[in-house]
N, CA, C and O atoms as a GROMACS GRO file, in nm:
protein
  560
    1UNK      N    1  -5.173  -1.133   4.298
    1UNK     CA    2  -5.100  -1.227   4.214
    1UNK      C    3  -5.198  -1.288   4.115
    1UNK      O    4  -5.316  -1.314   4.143
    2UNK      N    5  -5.142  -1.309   4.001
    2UNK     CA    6  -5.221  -1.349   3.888
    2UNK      C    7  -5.251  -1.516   3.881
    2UNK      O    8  -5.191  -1.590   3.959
    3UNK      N    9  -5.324  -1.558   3.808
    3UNK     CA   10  -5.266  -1.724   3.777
    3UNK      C   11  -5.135  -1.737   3.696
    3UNK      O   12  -5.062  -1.835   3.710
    4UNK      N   13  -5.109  -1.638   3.610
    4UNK     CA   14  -4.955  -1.648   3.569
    4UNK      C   15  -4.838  -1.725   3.678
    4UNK      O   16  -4.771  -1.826   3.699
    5UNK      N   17  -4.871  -1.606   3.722
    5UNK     CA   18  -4.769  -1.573   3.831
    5UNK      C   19  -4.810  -1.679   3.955
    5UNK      O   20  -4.738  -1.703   4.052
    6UNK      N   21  -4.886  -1.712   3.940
    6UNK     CA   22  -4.892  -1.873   4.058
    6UNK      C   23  -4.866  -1.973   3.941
    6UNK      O   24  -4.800  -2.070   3.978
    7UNK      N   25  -4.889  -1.975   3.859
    7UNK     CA   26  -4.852  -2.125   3.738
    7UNK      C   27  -4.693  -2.118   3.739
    7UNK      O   28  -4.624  -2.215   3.710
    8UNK      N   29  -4.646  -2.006   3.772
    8UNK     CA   30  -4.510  -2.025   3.799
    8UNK      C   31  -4.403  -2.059   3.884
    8UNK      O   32  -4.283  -2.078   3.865
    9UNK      N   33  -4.469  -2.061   3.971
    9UNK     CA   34  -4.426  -2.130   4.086
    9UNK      C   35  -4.443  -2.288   4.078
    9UNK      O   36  -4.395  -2.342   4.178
   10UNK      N   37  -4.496  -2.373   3.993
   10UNK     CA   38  -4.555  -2.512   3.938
   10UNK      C   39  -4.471  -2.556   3.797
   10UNK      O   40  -4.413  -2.661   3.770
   11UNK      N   41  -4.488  -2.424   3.711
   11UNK     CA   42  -4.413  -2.456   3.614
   11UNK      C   43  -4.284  -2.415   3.557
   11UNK      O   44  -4.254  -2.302   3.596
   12UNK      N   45  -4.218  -2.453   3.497
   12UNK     CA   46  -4.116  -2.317   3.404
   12UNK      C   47  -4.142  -2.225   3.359
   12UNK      O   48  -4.248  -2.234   3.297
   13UNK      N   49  -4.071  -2.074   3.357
   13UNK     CA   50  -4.134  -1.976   3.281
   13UNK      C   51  -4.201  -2.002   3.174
   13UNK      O   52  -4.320  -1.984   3.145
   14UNK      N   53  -4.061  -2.071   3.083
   14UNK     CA   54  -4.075  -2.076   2.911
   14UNK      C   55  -4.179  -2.165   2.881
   14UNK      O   56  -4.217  -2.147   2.766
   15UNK      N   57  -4.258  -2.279   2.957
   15UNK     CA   58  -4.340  -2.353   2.919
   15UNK      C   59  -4.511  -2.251   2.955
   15UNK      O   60  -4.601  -2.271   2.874
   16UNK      N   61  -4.536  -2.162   3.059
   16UNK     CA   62  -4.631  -2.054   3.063
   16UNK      C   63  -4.608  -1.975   2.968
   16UNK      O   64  -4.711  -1.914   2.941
   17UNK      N   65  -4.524  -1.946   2.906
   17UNK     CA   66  -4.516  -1.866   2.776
   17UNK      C   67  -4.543  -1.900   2.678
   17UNK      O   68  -4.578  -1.823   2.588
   18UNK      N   69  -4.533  -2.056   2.664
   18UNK     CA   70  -4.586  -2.078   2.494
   18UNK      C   71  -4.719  -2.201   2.528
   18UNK      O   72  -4.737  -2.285   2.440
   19UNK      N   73  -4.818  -2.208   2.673
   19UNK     CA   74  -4.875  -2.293   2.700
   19UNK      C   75  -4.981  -2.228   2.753
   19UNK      O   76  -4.966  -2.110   2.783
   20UNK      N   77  -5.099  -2.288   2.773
   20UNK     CA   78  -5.246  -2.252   2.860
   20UNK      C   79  -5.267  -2.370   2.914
   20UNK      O   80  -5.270  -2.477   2.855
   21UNK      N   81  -5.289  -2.342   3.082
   21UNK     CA   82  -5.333  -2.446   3.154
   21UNK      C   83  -5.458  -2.502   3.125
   21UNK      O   84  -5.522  -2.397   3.129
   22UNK      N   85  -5.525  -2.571   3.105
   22UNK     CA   86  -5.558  -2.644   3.059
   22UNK      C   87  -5.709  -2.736   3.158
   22UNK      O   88  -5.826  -2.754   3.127
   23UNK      N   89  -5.630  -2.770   3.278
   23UNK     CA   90  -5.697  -2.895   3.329
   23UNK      C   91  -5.622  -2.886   3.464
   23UNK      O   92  -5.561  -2.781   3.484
   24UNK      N   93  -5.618  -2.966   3.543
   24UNK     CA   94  -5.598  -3.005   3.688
   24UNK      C   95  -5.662  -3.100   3.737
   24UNK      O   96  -5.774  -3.098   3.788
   25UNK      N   97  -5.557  -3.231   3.712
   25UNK     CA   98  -5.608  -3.358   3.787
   25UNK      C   99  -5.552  -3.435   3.941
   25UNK      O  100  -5.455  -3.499   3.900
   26UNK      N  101  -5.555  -3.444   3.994
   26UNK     CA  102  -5.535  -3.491   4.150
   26UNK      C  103  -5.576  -3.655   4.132
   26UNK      O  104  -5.694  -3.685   4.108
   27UNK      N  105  -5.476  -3.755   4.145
   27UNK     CA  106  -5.481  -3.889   4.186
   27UNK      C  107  -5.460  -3.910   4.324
   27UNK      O  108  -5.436  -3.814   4.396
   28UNK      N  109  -5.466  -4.025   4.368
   28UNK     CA  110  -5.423  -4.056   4.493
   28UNK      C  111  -5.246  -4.072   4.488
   28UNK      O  112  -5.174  -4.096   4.586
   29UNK      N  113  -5.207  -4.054   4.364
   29UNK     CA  114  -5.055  -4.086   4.352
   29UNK      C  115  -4.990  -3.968   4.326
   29UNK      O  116  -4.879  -3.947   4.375
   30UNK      N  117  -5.056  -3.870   4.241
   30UNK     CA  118  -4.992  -3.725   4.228
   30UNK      C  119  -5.105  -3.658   4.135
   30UNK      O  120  -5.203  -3.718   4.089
   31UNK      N  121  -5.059  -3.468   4.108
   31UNK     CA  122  -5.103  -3.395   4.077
   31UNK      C  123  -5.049  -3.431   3.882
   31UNK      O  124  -4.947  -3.489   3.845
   32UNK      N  125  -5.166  -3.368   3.790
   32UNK     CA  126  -5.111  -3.360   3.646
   32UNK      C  127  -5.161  -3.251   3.611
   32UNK      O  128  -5.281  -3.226   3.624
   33UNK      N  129  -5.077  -3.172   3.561
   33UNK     CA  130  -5.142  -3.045   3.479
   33UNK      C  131  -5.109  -3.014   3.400
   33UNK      O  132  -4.990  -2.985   3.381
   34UNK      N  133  -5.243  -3.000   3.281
   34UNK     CA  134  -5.270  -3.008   3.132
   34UNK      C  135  -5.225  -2.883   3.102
   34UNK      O  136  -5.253  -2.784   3.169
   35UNK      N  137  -5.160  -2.883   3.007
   35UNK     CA  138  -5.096  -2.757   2.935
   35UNK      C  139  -5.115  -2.788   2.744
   35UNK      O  140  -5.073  -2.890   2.689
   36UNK      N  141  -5.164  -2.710   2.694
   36UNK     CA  142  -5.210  -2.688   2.542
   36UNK      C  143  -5.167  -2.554   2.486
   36UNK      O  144  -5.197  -2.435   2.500
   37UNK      N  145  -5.056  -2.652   2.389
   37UNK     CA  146  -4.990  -2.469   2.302
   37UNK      C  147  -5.074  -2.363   2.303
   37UNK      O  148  -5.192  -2.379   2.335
   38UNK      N  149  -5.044  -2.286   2.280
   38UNK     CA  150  -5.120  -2.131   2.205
   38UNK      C  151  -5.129  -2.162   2.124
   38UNK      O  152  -5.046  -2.228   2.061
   39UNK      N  153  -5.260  -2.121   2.083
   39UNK     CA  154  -5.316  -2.117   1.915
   39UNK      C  155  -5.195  -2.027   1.842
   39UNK      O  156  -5.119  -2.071   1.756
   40UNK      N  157  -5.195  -1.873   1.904
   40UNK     CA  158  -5.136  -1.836   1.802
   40UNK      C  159  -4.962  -1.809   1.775
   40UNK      O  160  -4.893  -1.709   1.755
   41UNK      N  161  -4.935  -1.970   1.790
   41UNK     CA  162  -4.745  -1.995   1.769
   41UNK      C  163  -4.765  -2.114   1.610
   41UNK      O  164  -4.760  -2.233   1.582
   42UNK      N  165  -4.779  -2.034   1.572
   42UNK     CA  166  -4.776  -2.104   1.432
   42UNK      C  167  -4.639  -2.121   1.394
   42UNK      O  168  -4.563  -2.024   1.387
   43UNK      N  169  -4.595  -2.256   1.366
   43UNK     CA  170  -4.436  -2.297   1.355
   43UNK      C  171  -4.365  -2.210   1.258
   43UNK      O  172  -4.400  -2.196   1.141
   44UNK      N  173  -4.251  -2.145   1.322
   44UNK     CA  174  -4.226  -2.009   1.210
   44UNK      C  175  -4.210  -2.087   1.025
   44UNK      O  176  -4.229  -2.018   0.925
   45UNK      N  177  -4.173  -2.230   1.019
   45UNK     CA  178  -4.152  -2.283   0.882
   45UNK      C  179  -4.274  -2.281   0.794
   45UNK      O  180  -4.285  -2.315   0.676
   46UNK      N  181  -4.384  -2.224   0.894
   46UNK     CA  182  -4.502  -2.231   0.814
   46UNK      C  183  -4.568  -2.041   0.841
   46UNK      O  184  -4.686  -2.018   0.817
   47UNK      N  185  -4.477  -1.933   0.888
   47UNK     CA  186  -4.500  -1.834   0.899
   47UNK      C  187  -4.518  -1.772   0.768
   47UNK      O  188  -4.441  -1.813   0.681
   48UNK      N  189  -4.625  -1.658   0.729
   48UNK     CA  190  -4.637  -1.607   0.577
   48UNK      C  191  -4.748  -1.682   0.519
   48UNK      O  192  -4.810  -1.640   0.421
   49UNK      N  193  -4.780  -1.823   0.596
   49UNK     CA  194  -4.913  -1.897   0.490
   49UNK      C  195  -5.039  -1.891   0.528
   49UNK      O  196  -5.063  -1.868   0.646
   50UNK      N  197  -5.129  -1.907   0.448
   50UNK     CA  198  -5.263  -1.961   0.502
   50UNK      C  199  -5.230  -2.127   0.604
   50UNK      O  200  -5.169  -2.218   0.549
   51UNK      N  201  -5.267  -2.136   0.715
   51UNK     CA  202  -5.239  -2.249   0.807
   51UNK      C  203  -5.353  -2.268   0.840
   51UNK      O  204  -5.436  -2.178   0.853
   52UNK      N  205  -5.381  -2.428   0.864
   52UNK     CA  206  -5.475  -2.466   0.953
   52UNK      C  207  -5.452  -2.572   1.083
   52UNK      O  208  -5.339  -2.621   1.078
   53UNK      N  209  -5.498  -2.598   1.147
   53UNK     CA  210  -5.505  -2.677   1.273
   53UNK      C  211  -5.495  -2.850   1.220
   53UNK      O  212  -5.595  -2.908   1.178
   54UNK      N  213  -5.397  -2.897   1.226
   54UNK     CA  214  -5.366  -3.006   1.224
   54UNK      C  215  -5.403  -3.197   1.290
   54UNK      O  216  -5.392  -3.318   1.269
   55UNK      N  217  -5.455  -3.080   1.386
   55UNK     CA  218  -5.461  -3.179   1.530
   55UNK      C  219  -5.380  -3.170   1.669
   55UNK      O  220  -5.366  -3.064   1.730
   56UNK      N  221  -5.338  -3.267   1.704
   56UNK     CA  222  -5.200  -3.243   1.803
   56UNK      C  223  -5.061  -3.364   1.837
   56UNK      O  224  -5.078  -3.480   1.799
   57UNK      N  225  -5.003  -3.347   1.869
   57UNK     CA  226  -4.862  -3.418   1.901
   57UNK      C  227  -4.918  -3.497   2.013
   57UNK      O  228  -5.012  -3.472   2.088
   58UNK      N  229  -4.823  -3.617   2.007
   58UNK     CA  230  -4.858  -3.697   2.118
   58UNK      C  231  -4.790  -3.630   2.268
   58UNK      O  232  -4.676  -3.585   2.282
   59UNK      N  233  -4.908  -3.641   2.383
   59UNK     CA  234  -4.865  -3.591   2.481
   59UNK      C  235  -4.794  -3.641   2.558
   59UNK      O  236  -4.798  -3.758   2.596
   60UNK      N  237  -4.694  -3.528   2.602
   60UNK     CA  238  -4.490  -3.539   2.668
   60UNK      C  239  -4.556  -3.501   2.817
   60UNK      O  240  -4.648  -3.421   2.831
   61UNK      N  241  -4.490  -3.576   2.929
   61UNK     CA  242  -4.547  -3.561   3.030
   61UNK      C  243  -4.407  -3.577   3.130
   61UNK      O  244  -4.344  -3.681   3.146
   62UNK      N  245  -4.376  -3.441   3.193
   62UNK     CA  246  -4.257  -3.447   3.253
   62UNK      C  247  -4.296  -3.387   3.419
   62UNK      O  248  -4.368  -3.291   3.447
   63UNK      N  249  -4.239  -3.456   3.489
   63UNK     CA  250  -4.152  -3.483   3.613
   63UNK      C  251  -4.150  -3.310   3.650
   63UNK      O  252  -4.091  -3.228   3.579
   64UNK      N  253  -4.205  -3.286   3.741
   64UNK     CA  254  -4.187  -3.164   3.790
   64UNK      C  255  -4.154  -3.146   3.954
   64UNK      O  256  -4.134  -3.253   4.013
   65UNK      N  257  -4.148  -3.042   4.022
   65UNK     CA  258  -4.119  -3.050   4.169
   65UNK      C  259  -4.263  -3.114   4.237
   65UNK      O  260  -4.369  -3.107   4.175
   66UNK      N  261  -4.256  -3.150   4.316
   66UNK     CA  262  -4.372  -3.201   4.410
   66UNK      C  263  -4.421  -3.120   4.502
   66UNK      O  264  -4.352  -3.050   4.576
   67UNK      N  265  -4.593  -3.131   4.500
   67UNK     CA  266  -4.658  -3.086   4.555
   67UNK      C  267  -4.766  -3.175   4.704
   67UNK      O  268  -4.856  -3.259   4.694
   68UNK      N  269  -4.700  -3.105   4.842
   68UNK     CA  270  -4.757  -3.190   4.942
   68UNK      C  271  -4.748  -3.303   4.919
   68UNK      O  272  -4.849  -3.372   4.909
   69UNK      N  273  -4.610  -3.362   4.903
   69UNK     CA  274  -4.546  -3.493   4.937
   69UNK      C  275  -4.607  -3.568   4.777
   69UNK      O  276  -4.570  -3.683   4.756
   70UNK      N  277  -4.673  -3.520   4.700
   70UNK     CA  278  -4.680  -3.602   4.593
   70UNK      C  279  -4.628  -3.522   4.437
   70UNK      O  280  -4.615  -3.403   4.410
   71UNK      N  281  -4.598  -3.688   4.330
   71UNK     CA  282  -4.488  -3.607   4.217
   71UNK      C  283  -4.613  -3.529   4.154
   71UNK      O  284  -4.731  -3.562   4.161
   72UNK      N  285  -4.562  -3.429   4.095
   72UNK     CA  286  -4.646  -3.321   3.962
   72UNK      C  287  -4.594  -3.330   3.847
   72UNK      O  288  -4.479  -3.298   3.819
   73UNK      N  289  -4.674  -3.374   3.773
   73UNK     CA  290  -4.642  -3.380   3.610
   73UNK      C  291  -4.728  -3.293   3.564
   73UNK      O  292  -4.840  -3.255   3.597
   74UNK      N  293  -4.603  -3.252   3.429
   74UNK     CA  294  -4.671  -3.118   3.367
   74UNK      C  295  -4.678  -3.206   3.236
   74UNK      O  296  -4.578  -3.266   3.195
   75UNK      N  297  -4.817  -3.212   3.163
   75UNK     CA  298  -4.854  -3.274   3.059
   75UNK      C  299  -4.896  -3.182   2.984
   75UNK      O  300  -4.981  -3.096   3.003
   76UNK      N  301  -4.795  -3.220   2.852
   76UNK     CA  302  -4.787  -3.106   2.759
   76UNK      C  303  -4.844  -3.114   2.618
   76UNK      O  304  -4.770  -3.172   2.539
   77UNK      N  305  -4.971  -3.063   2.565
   77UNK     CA  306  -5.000  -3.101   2.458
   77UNK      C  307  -4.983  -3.002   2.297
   77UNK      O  308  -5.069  -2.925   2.256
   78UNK      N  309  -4.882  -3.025   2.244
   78UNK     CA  310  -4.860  -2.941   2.135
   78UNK      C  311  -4.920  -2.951   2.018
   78UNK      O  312  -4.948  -3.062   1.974
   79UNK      N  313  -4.954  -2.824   1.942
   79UNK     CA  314  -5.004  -2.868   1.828
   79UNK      C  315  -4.939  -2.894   1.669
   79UNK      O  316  -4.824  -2.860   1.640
   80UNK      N  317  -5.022  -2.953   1.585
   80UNK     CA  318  -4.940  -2.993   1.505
   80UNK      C  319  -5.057  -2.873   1.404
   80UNK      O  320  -5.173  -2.843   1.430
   81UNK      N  321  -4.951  -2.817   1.261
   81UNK     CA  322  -5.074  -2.731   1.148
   81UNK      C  323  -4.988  -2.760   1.018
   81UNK      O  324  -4.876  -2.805   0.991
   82UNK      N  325  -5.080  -2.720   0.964
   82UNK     CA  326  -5.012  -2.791   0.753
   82UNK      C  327  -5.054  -2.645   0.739
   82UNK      O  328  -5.085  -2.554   0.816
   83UNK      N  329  -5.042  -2.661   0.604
   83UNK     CA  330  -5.078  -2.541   0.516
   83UNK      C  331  -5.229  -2.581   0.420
   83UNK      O  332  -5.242  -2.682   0.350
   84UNK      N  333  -5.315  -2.491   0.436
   84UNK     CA  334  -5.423  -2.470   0.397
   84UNK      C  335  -5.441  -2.523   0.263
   84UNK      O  336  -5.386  -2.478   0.162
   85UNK      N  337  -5.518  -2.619   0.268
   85UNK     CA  338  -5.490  -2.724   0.115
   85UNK      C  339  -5.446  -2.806   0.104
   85UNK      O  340  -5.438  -2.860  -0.006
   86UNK      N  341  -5.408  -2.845   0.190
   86UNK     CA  342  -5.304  -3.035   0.240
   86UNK      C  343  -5.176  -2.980   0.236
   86UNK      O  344  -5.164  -2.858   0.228
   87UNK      N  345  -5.048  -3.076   0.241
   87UNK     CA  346  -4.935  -3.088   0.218
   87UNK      C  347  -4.926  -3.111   0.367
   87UNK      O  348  -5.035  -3.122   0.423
   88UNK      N  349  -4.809  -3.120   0.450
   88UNK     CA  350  -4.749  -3.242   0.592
   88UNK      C  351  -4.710  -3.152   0.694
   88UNK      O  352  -4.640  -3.052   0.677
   89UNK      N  353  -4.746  -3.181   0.776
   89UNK     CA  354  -4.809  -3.129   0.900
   89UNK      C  355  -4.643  -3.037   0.979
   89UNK      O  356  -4.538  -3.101   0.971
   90UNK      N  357  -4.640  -2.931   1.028
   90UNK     CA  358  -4.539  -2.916   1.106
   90UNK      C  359  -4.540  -2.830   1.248
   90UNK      O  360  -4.612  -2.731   1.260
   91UNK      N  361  -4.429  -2.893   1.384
   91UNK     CA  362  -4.514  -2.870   1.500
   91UNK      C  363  -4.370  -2.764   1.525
   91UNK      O  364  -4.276  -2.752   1.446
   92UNK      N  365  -4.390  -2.687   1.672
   92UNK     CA  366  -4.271  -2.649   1.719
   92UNK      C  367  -4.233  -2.762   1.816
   92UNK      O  368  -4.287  -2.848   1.886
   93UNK      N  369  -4.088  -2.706   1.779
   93UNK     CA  370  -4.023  -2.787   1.868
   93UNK      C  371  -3.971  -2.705   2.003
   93UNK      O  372  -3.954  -2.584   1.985
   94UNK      N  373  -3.947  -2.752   2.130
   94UNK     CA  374  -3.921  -2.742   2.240
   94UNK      C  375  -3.837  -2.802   2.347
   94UNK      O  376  -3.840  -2.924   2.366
   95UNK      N  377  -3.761  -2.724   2.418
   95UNK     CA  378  -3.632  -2.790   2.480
   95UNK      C  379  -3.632  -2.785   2.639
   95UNK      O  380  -3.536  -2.741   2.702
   96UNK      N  381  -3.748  -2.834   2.697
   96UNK     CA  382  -3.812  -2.840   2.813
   96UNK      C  383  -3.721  -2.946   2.898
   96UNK      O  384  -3.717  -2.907   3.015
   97UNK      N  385  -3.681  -3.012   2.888
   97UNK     CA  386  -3.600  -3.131   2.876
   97UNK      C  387  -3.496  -3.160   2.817
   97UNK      O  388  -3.472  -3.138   2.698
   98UNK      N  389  -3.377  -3.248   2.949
   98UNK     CA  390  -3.288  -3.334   2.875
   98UNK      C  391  -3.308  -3.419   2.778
   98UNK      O  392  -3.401  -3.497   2.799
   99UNK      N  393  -3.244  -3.434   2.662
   99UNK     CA  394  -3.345  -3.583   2.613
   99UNK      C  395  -3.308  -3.729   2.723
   99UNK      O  396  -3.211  -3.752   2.796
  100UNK      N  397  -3.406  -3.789   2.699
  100UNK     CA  398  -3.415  -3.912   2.792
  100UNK      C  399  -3.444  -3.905   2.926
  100UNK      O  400  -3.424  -3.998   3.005
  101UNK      N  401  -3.510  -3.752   2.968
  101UNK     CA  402  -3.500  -3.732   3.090
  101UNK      C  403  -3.654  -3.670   3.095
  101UNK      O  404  -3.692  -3.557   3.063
  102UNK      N  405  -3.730  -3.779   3.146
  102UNK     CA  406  -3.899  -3.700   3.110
  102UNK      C  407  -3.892  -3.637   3.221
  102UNK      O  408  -3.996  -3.675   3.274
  103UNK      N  409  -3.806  -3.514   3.350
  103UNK     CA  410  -3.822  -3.396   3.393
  103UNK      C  411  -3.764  -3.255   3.352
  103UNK      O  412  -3.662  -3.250   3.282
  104UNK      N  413  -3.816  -3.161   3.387
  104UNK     CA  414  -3.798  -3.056   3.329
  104UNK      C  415  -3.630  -3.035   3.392
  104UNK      O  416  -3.571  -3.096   3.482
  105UNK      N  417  -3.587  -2.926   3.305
  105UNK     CA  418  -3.471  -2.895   3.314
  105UNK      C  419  -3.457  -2.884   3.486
  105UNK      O  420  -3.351  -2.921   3.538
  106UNK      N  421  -3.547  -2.842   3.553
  106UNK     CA  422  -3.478  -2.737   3.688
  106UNK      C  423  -3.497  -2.852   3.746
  106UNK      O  424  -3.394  -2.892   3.801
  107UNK      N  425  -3.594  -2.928   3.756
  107UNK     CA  426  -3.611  -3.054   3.868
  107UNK      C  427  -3.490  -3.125   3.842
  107UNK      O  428  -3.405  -3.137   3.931
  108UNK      N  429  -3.475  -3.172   3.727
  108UNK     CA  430  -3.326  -3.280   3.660
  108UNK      C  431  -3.184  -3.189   3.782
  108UNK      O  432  -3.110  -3.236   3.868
  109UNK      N  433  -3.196  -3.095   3.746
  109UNK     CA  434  -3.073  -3.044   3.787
  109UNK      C  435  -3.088  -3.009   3.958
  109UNK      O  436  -2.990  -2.967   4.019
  110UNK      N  437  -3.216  -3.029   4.022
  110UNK     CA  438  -3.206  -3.014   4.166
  110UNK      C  439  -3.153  -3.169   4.167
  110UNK      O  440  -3.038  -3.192   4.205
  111UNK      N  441  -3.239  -3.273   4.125
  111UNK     CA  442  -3.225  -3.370   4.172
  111UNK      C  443  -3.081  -3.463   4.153
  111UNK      O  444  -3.054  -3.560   4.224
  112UNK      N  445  -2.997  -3.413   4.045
  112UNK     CA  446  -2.825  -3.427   4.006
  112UNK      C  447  -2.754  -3.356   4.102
  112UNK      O  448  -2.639  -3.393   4.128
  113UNK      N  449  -2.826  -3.216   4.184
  113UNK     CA  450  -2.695  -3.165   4.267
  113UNK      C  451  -2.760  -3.202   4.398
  113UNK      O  452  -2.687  -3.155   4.485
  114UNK      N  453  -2.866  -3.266   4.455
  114UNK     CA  454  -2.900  -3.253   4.592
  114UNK      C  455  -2.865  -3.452   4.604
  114UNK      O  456  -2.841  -3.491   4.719
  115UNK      N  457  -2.864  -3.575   4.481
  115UNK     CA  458  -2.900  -3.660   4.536
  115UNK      C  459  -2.776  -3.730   4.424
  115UNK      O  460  -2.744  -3.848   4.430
  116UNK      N  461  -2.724  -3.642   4.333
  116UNK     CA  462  -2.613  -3.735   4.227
  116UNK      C  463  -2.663  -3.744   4.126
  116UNK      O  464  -2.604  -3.688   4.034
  117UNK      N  465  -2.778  -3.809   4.098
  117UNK     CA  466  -2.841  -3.856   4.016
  117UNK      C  467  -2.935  -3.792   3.938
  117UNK      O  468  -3.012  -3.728   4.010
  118UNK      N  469  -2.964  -3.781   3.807
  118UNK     CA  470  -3.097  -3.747   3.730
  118UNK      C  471  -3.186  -3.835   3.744
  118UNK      O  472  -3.145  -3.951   3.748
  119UNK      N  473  -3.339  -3.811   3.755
  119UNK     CA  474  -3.440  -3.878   3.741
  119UNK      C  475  -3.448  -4.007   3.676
  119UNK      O  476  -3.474  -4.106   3.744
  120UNK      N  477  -3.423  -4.019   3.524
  120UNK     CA  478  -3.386  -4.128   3.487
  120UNK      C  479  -3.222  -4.246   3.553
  120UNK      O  480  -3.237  -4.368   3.541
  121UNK      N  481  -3.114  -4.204   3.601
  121UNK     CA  482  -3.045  -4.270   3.694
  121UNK      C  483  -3.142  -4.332   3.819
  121UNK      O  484  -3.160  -4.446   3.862
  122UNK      N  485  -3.193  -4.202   3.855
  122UNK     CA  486  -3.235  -4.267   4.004
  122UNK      C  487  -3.344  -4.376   3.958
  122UNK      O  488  -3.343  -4.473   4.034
  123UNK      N  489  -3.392  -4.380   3.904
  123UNK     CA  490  -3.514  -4.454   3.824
  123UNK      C  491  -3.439  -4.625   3.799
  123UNK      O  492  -3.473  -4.728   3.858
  124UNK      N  493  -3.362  -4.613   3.723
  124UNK     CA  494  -3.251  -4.720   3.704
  124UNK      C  495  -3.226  -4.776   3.791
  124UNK      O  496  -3.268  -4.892   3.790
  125UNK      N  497  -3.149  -4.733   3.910
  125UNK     CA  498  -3.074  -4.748   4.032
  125UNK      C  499  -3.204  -4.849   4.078
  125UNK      O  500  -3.216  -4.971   4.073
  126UNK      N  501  -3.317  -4.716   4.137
  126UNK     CA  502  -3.444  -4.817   4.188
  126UNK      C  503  -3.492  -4.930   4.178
  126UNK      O  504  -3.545  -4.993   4.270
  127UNK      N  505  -3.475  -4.976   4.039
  127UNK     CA  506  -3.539  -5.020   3.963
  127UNK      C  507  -3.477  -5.145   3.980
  127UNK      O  508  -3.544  -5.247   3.963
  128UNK      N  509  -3.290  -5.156   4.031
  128UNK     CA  510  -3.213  -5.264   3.947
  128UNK      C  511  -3.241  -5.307   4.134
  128UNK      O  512  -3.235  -5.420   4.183
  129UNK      N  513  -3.265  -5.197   4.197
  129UNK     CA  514  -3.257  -5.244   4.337
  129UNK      C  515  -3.412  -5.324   4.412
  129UNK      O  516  -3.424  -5.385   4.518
  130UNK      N  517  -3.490  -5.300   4.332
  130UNK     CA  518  -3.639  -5.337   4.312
  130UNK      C  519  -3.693  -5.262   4.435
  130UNK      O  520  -3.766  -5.320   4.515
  131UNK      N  521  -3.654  -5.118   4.455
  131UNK     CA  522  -3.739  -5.079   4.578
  131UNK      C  523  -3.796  -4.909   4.499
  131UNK      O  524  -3.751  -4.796   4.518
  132UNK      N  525  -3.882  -4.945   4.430
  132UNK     CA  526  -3.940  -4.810   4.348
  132UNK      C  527  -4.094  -4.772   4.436
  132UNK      O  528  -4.149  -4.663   4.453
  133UNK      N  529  -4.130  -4.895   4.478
  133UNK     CA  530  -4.242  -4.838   4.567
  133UNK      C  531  -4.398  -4.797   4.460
  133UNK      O  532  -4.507  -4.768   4.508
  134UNK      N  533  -4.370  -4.806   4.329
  134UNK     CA  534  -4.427  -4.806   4.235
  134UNK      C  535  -4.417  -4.821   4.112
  134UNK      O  536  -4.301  -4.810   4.072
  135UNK      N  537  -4.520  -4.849   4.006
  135UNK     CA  538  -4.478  -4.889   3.875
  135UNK      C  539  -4.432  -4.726   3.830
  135UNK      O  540  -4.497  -4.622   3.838
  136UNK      N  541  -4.308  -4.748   3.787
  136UNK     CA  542  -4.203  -4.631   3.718
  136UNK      C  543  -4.215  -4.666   3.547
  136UNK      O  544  -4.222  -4.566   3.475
  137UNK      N  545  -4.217  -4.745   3.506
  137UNK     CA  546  -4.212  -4.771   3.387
  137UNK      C  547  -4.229  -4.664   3.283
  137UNK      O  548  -4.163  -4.648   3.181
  138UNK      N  549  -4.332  -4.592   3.329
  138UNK     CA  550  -4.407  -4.493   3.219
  138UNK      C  551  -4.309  -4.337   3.236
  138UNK      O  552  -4.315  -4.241   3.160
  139UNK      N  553  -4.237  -4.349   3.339
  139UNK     CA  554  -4.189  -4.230   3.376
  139UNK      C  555  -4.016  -4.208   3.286
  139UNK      O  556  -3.935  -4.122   3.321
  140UNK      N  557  -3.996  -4.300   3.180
  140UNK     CA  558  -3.886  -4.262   3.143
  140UNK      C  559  -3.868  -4.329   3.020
  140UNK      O  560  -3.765  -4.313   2.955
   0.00000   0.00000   0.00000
């Protein structure tokens, strides 16, 4: 078995397809793993040009299945490129996510058919009930 093919078992296909792992951090609270576009997905609106490297998008950090009792976030860093000579920057876009729902599609939808609720509900719920057990804030 490859690292592909184990990053997939952690991540979504479609996010190993247009991503390189990156990093691997371990807290005492959970696992995060760094994911950085491919260089070579140049946003098709800028396909045909001379392009350069822009920088990057602010990093989206979503809610994934859990590993040995703790949450896994997959932190996603995309890049942003202009066209060679200035003019305004353009990134791809990606549909990894509900909007308003910082977990990935498959977790959102275990956690709506096994418990009712999406991540952001249950988050709410917790939240109004004050038993989150931790600061959630950042998670939605």
């Amino acid at each position: 078995m490859d690292i592909n093919e184990l990053l997939k078992l952690i991540a979504p296909e479609e996010i190993i397809n247009h991503f390189n792992l990156i990093n691997v951090k371990e807290t005492s609270q959970c696992y995060e793993f760094y994911f950085e576009e491919k260089e070579d997905l140049v946003p098709s609106s800028l396909q045909g040009q001379s392009v350069v490297l822009d920088g990057f998008c602010e990093l989206l950090s979503l809610l994934s299945f859990p590993l040995k009792i703790k949450p896994v976030y997959l932190v996603l860093k995309r890049r942003r490129w202009k066209p060679k000579g200035g003019g305004s920057h353009h990134s791809n876009e990606y549909y990894f996510n509900h909007p308003h729902i910082k977990a990935t599609k498959e977790f959102a939808a275990f956690l709506k058919e096994v418990h009712g609720h999406t991540p952001d509900q249950y988050l709410s719920l917790c939240r109004a009930n004050g038993d989150c057990g931790q600061d959630t804030s950042s998670l939605v």
